[in-house]
N, C-alpha and C positions, 0 to 999 in steps of 0.2 A: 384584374386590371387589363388594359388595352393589350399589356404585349403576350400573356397568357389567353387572353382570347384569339390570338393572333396564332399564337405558336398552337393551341388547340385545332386552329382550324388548315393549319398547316399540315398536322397529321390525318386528319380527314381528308383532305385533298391527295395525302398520299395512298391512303390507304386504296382510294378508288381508283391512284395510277397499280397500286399492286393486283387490284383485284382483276382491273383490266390486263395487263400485262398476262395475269395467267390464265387469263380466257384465251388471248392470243396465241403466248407459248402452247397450252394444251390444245388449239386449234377446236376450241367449243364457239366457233363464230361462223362456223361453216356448216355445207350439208343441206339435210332438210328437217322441215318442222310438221308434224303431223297436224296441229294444232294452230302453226301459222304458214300455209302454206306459201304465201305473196312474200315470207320475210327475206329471202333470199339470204347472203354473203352481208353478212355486216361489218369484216373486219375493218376496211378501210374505213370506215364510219369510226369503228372505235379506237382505232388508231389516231382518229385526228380528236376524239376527246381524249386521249393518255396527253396527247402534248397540252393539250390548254389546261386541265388540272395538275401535269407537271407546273406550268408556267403558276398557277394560282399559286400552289404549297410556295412557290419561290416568291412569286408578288408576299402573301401571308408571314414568310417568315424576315422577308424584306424588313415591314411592318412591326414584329415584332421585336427585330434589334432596335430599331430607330425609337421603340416605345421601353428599352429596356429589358428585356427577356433576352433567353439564348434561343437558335431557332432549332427545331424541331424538324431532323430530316430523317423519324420514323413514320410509320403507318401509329392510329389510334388505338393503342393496345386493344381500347374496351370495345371500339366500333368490332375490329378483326375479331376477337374473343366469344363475341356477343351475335352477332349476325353474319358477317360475312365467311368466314370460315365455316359456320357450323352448315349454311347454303351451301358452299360447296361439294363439303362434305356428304350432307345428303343427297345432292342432283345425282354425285359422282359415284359415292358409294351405297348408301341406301345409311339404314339404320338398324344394327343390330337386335334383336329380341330382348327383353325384359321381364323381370317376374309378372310385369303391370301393363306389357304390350307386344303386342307379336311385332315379327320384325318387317322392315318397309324394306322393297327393294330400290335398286338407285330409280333416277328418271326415266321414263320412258319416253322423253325430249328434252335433253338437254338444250339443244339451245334455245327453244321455247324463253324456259326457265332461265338462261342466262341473259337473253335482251329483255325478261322480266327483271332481271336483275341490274343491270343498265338503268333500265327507265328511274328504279328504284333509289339508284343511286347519283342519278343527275338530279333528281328530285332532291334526294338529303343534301344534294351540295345547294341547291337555289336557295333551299328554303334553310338553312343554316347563315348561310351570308344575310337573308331576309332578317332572319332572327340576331341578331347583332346593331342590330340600327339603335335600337336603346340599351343595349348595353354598352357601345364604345361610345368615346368622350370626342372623337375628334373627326371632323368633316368629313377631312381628306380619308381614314379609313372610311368610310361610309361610303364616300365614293368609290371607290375600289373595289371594297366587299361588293356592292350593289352590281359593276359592270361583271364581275365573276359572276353572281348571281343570276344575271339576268341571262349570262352566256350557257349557264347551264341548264336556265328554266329552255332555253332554246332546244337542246342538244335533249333534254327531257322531251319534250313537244317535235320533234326529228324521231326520235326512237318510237317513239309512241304512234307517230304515221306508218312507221314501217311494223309495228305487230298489227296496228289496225289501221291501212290505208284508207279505209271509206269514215274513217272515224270523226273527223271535223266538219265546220259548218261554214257552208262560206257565208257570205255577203247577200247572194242570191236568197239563200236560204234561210238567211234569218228574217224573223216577221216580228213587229214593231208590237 
C-alpha cells in the first residue's frame, strides 16, 4: 500500500544519505583520478545531494504516517547488503581468493569508482520515484515523489558532466 511504498522509499533515500556520508567521512571525494582526470573535488557537490535525499527520506516518511505506516528512519537493508556495501568493500579492500577465483586487489581509483557510484545512485533514486506513479493511489504523492525525482535525475545528469564534461549536446548540436 501507499504507506509501505512510502516507508520503502524512505530507506532508499537513506541509505544513499549513509553511503554518501562515508565517502565524505573517508574522504574518497578528493584527490585525483587517473581515469577522470577533469573530475576534480566533488565533496561539496555531494554534500549538497546528502541534504536533499536527507530531506526526501523525511518528505517519504512524512508520507508514509499520513498513509498509515511507521516511518522508516533505517538505510534499505537489502539495497546495503546487496550492492552498496559489497562496492565499497571491493573499491576499498579488494577481494579475497577463492577455490573458483584468484584474488582482486582494491581500486586503483577510487574516486573514479565512487562518482561512478554517485551517478549510480542518483540514478536509483529518479528512477524509483519514476517507478511509483502506478503503484501509489494518491496525486499528491505523485507529486512529490516526481519533484524528488526529477531533482535527482538532475543531480544524476550534474555528476555525469563532471566524470564526462564534453559529454552532452547542446542545442547547436543537435540536427533535425
Amino acid at each position: 500500500d501507499n504507506g509501505v511504498l512510502m516507508r520503502t522509499m524512505a530507506g532508499i533515500e537513506t541509505s544513499i544519505v549513509n553511503a554518501y556520508q562515508r565517502m565524505l567521512d573517508e574522504g574518497l571525494l578528493t584527490g585525483s583520478s587517473a581515469a577522470l582526470p577533469n573530475l576534480g573535488d566533488i565533496t561539496a557537490l555531494v554534500e549538497e545531494f546528502v541534504s536533499h535525499h536527507k530531506a526526501a527520506a523525511t518528505s517519504f516518511n512524512k508520507m508514509a504516517t499520513q498513509h498509515g505506516a511507521e516511518a522508516w528512519d533505517c538505510g534499505n537493508t537489502r539495497l546495503d547488503a546487496a550492492y552498496i556495501v559489497p562496492v565499497f568493500d571491493r573499491v576499498l579492500s579488494g577481494v579475497a581468493a577463492t577455490d573458483a577465483a584468484p584474488k582482486i586487489e582494491p581500486s586503483d581509483d577510487p574516486l573514479r569508482d565512487m562518482a561512478n557510484l554517485i551517478h549510480t545512485l542518483e540514478s536509483l533514486s529518479s528512477e524509483s520515484c519514476q517507478a511509483l506513479m502506478p503503484q501509489v493511489t494518491e496525486p499528491d504523492i505523485r507529486a512529490a515523489a516526481m519533484q524528488i525525482g526529477v531533482r535527482s535525475a538532475r543531480h544524476a545528469a550534474a555528476i555525469a558532466l563532471r566524470i564526462n564534461p564534453g559529454g552532452y549536446v547542446s542545442a547547436t548540436d543537435a540536427t533535425n
